[in-house]
C-alpha positions in Angstrom: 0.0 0.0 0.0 2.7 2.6 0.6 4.1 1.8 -2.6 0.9 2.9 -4.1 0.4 6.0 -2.4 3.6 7.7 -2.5 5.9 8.6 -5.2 9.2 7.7 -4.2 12.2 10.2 -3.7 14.2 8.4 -6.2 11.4 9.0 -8.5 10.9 12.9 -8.0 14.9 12.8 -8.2 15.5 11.1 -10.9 13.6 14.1 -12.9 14.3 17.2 -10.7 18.2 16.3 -10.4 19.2 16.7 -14.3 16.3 19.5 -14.3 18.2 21.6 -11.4 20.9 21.0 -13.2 19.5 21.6 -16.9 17.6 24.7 -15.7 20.2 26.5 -13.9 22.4 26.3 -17.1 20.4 28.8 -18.8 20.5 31.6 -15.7 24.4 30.4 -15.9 25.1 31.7 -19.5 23.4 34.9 -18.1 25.5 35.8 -14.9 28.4 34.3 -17.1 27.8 37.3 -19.5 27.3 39.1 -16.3 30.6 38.6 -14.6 32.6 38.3 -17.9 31.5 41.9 -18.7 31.3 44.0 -15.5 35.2 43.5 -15.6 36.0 44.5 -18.6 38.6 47.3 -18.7 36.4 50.4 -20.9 33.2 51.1 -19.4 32.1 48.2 -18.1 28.8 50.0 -15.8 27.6 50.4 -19.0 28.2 47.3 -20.2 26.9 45.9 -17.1 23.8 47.7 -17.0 22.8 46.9 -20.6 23.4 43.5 -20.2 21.3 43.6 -17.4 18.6 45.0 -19.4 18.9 42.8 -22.5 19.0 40.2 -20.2 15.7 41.2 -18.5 13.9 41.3 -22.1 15.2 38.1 -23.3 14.0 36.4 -20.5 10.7 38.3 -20.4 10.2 37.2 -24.2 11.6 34.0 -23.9 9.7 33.3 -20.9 6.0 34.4 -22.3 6.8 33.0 -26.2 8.2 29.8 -24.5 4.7 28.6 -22.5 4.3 26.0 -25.1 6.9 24.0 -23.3 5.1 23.5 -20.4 1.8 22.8 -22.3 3.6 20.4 -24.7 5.3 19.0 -21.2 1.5 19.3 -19.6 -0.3 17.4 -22.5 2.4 14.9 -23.1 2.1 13.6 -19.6 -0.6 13.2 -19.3 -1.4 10.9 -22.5 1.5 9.1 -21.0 -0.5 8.3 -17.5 -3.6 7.3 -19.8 -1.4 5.1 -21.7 -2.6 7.1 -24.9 0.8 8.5 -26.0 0.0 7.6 -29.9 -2.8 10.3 -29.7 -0.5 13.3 -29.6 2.5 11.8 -32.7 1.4 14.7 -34.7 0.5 17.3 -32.3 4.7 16.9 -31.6 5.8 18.2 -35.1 2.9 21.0 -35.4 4.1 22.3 -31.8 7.6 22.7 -33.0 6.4 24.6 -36.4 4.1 26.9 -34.4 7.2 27.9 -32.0 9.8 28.5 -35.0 7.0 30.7 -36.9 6.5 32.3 -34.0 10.1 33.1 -33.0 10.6 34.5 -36.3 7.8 37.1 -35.9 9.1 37.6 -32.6 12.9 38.3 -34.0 11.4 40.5 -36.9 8.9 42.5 -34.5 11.9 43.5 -31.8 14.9 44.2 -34.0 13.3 46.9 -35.6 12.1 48.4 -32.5 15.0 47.5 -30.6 15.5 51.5 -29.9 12.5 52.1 -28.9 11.7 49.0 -26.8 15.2 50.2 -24.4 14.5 54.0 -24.8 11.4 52.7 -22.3 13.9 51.0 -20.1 14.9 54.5 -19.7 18.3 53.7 -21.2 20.0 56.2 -23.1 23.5 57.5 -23.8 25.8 54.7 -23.8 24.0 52.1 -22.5 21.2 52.6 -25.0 23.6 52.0 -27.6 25.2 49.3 -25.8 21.7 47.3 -25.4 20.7 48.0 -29.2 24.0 46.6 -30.4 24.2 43.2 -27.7 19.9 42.8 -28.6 20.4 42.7 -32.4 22.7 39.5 -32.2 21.3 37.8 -29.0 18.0 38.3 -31.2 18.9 35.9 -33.7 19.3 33.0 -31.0 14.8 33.5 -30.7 14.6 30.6 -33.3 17.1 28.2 -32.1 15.8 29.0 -28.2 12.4 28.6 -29.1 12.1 25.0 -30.7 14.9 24.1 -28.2 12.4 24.7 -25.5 9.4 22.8 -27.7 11.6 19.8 -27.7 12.6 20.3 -24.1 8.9 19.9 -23.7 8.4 17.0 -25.1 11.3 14.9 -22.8 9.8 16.5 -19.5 6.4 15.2 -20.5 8.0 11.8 -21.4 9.5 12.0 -17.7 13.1 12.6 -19.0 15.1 15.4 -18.1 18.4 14.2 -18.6 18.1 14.5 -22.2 17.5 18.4 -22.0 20.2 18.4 -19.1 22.9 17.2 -21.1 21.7 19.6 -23.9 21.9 22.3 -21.6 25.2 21.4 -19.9 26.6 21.3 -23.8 25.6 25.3 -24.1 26.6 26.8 -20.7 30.5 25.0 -21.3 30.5 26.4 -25.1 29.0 29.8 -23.8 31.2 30.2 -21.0 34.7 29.3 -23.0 33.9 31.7 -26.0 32.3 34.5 -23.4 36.3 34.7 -22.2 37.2 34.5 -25.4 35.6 36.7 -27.6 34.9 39.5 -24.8 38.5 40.2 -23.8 40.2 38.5 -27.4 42.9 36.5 -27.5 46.3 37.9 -28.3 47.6 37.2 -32.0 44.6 35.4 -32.8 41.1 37.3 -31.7 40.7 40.6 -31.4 38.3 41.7 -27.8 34.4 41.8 -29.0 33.6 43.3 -26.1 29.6 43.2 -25.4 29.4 42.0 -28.7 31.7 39.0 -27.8 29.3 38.3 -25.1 26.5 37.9 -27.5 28.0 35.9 -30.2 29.5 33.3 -27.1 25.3 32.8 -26.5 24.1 32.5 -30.0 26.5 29.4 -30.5 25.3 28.3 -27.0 21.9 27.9 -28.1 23.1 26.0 -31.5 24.6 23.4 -29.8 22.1 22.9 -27.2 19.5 22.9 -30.4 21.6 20.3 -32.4 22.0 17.9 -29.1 17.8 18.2 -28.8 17.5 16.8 -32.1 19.7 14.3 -31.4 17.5 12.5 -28.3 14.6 13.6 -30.3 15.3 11.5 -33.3 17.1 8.7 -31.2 15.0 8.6 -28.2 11.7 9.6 -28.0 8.8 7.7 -30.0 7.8 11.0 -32.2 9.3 12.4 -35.5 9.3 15.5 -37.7 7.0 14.5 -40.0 4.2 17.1 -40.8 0.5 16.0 -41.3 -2.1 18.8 -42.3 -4.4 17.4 -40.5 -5.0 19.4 -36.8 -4.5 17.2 -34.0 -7.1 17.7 -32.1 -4.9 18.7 -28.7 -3.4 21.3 -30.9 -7.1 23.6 -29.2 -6.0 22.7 -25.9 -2.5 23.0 -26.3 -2.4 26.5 -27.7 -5.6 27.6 -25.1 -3.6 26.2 -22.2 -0.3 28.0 -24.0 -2.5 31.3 -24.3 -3.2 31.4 -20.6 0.1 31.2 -19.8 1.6 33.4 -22.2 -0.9 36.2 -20.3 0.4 35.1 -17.1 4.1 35.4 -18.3 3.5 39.1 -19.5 2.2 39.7 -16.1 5.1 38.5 -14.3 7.6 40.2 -16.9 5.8 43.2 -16.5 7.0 43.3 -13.0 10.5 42.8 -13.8 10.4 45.4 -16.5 8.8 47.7 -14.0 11.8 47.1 -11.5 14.2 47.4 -14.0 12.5 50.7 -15.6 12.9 51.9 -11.9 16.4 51.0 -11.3 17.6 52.5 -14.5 15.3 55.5 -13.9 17.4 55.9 -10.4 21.1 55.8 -11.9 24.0 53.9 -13.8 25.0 52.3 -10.3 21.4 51.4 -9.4 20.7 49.5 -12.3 24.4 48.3 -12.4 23.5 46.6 -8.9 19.4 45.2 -9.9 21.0 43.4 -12.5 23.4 41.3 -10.4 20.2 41.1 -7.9 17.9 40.2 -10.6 20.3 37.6 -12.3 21.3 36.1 -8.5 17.1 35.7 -7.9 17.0 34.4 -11.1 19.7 32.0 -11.0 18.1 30.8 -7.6 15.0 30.7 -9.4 15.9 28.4 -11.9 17.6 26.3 -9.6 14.7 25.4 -7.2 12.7 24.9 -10.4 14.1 21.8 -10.7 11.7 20.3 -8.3 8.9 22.6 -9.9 9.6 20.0 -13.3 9.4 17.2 -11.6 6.5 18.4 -9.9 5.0 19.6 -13.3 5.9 16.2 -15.3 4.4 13.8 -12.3 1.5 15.6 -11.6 0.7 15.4 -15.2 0.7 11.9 -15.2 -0.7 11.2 -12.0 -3.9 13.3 -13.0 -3.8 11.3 -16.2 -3.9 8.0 -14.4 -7.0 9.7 -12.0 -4.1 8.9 -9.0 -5.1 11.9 -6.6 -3.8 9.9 -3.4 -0.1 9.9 -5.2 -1.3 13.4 -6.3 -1.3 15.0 -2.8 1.5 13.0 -1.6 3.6 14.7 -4.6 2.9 17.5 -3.2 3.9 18.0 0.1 6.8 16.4 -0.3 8.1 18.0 -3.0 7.6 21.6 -1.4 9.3 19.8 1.2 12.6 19.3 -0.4 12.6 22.7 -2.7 12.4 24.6 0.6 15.3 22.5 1.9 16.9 23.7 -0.9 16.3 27.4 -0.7 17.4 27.3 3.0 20.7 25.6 1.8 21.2 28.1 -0.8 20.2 31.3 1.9 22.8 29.6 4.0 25.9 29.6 1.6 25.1 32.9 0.3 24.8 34.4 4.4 28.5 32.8 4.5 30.0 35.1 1.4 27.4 37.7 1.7 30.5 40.5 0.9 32.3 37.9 -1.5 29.4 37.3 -4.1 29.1 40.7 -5.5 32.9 41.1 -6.4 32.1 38.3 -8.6 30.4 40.8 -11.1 31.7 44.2 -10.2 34.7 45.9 -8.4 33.0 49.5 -8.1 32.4 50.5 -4.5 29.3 51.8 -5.1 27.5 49.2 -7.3 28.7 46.8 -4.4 27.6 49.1 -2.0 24.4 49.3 -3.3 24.3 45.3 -3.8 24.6 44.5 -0.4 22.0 46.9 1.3 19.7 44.8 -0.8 20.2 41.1 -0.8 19.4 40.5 2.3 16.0 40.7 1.1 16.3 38.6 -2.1 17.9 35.7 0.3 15.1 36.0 2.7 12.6 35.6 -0.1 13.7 32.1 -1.3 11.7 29.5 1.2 8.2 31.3 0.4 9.7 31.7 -3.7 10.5 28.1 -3.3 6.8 27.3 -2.6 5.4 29.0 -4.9 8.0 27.9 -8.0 6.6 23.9 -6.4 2.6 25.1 -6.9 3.5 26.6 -10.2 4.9 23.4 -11.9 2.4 21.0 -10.4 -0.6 23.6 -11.6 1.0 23.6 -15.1 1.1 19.8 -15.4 -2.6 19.7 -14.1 -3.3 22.2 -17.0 -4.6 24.8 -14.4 -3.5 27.2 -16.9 -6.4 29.9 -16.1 -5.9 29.8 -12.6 -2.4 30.4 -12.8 -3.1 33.4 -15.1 -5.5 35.1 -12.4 -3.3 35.2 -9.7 -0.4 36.4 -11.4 -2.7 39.5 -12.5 -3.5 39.6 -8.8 0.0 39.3 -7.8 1.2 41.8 -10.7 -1.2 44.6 -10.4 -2.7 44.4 -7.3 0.3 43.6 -5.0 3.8 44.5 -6.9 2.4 47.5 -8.8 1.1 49.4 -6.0 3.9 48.5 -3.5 6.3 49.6 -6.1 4.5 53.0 -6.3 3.8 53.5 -2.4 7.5 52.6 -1.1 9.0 54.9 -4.6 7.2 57.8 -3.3 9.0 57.2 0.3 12.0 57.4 -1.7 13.2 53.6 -0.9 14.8 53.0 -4.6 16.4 49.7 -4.5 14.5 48.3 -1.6 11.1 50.0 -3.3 11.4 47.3 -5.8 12.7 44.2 -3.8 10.1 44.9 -0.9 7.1 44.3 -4.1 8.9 41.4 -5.4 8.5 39.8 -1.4 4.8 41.1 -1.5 4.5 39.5 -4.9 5.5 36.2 -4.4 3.5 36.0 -0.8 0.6 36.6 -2.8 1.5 34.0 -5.4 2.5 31.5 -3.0 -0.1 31.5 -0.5 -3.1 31.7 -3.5 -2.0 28.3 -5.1 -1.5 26.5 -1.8 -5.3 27.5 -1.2 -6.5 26.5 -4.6 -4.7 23.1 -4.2 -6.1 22.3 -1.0 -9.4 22.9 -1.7 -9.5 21.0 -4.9 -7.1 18.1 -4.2 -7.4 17.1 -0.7 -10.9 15.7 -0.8 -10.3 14.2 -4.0 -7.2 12.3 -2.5 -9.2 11.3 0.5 
């Protein structure tokens, strides 16, 4: 019986290991980039700063265009636990398509407005230029990024993510040897690219994770690239389920572009210091999401199979070990609390302004860590609506006005990391609600 009512920690491990691992690659390229170019020797603030804010937009755009993954994941799964997988063979290849037409209307839409888009970043001067000239190349990666992520999908829903984990292992290695070398050159042989460097060290990043997915795709997983014009008839779902996410995902980018828009707004240094912030809560983010994809690929078969006892189980004990987690991360972080910013920048004031601040990122990460575990297993349910509302909640009703209130007392940098800890207490403690009320009869 307690086989059949719990799902084993080797189980949840065996997917959230190589998905900690896989996910925090991608934050890795980023605060890679990061370190790499707040040292450079020739204005590296402003290098710093529009890297930041590149960095924000990629990830807001990657993050909302992206949601397919998690419905392809969500929908995949869950034919799995039915036992129906040969219902969705076609659905695979007209998922991919979608996701490359899109990127390329994505690509096309924001490298002709790349001016104006970080003009409203309030960057000008300098870093403006900076952010136009690092965008325009990191813009091109859309296409490879996006149908990277489709077929990432695919293995999480087939409860593999070693597959993508070794893919993303691949990129981080090849982004983080050419970052080195194309930013600062090498002598006799490379001249220094400087932000540019930086850029062109990610676009082949992305390649070689892209070439690796096809690789398991064609070796190991039982679909192919073979289109039929015939609509599968989860493509509805898929993209209705990928629809409510991608609102949710504007919502929550639009709270990062809000903080960054702030920070930018305040000065060179301020901004300077939210991107380390933002990339360090990003980075943690990623990494406790790990759990969040194991929660989001089991849950998805377990509602599949109608297992709600298992269901519940999942549950609690995953949130149990992601806030483990986030309390060992707090930890190590408390211990070089002066060391980690001089990773990314030796100004005394952007470090300065660093640690007046992370204190409160750190203490965010147990309640983040809960609401990162509610998330995924709400995505693999295909509670894609609910997840929507309460990030429009969280957004405009909690970070938005906070942001506004604790501005107006002048409180800068702790203005915007006070509503991110409103923000994620309202996410967190919503979803918690929602799943108790709705699971915990059915699993009795």
């Amino acid at each position: 019986m307690a086989q059949t009512s719990k799902v084993s920690f080797q189980e949840i491990n065996k997917i959230a290991i190589p998905a900690i691992i896989a996910g925090i690659a991608e934050p890795l390229i980023s605060l890679t980039d990061i370190a790499v170019i707040g040292n450079v020797e020739n204005n590296s603030i402003e290098a710093l700063a529009a890297a930041g804010i590149v960095g924000s937009f990629l990830s807001a755009i990657i993050w909302i265009v992206a949601q397919t993954k998690t419905a392809i994941s969500a929908i995949v799964s869950q034919h799995l636990g039915a036992n129906r997988i040969h219902a969705v063979k076609t659905l695979i290849p007209q998922a991919i398509l979608f996701n490359f037409i899109l990127s390329l209307f994505i690509f096309a839409l924001t490298a002709f407005f790349a001016e104006s888009i970080f003009s409203a970043y309030n960057a000008e001067g300098l870093i403006l230029k900076y952010t136009e000239e690092y965008y325009t190349i990191r813009a091109i990666g859309y296409p490879l990024t996006l149908v990277t992520f489709a077929i990432f999908g695919v293995f999480r829903g087939l409860q593999n993510t070693l597959w993508a984990m070794k893919c993303s292992l691949a990129g981080a290695a090849v982004n983080i040897g050419l970052d080195y070398a194309l930013v600062y050159g090498i002598e006799g042989f490379i001249e220094p690219l400087h932000l540019k460097g930086a850029a062109y060290a990610s676009l082949a990043a992305q390649a070689t994770m892209l070439i690796m997915a096809f690789y398991y795709f064609f070796k190991k997983t039982p679909f192919h690239l073979k289109l039929s014009f015939n609509i599968n008839p989860q493509m509805k779902p898929l993209l209705l389920m990928a629809a409510n996410l991608f609102v949710r995902t504007t919502a929550l980018n639009f709270a990062i572009y809000l903080a960054n828009a702030y920070a930018t707004d305040y000065g060179k240094n301020y901004i300077a210091a939210q991107s380390i912030l933002m990339n360090i809560w990003l980075f943690f983010s990623f990494f406790i999401d790990g759990y969040a994809n194991a929660g989001n690929a089991i849950s998805g078969r377990l509602l599949g199979a109608k297992d709600y006892v298992r269901l519940w189980s999942l549950s609690k004990d995953i949130c149990k070990y992601a806030v483990f987690i986030a309390f060992i991360l707090m930890g190590i972080c408390a211990l070089f609390y002066n060391e980690i910013g001089l990773v990314f920048n030796k100004e005394a004031t952007v470090l300065t302004l660093f640690s007046s601040v992370f204190w409160i990122v750190l203490l965010m990460q147990p309640i983040n860590a809960i609401a990162f575990m509610f998330d995924g297993i709400f995505k693999g349910l295909g509670e894609a609506k609910y997840l929507r509302n309460v990030l429009l909640i969280a957004t405009f009703l909690g970070f938005t006005p906070t942001l506004l209130i604790a501005d107006y007392f002048n409180l800068k940098l702790y203005a915007i990391w006070i509503s991110f800890f409103v923000w994620m207490l309202i996410r967190s403690s919503a979803l918690v609600i929602k799943f108790r009320r709705k699971y915990l009869k059915e699993s009795l």
